[in-house]
N, C-alpha and C positions, 0 to 999 in steps of 0.2 A: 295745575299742570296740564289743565286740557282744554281747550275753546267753549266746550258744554259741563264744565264740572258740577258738580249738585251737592252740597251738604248734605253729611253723614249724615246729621240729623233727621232732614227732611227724607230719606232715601228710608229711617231707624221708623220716622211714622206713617210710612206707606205701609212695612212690611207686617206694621200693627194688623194689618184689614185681610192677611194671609193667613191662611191654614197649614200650608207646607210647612216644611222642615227643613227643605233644602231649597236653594235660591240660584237660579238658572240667570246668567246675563248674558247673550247673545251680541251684546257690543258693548263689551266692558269697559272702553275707554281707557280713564285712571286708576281706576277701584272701587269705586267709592260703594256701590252697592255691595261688592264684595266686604269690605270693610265694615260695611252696615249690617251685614250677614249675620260675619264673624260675631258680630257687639252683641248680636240679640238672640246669639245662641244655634245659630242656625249653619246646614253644610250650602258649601259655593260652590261652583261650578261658572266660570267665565273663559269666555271666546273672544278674542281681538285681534283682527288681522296687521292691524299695525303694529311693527315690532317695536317703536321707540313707544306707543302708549302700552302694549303687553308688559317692559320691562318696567316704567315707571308704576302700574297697578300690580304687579309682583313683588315690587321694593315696598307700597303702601300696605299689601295685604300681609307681609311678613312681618312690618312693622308693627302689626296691629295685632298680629298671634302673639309677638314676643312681650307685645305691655301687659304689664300685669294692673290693675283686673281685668281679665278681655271679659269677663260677661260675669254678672251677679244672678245664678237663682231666684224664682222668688222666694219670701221667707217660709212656706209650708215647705218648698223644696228643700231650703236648708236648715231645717229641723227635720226632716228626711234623712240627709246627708249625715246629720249628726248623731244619730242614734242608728 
């Protein structure tokens, strides 16, 4: 939905090489880094001055809270969780 759109994916193994927690996009476009965020556990934080691409990467980023599983622990975390 955008002229430069990038795969989740690709956007899911950048954020591999990151230490943060939180993920800042300063020209968020469609979502996609947003989305990417979401997937790997991480908080967002996106800026877009265009409204028609703000509203299409708000519909994507919502879309992506509301699926179920947004993010899997790893498994030491979810023997964590379970006890």
């Amino acid at each position: 939905e955008h002229p430069t759109q990038k795969p989740v994916s690709l956007m899911q193994w950048c954020m591999k090489w990151l230490k943060g927690q939180t993920i800042i996009d300063p020209y968020m476009g469609s979502g996609t880094t947003g989305v990417a965020a979401l997937r790997s556990g991480r908080k967002f934080i996106g800026i877009e001055i265009n409204e028609h691409y703000f509203s299409v990467a708000c519909r994507r980023i919502e879309a992506a809270v509301n699926a179920e599983p947004l993010w899997t622990p790893p498994v030491e975390r979810q023997e964590q969780l379970l006890t």
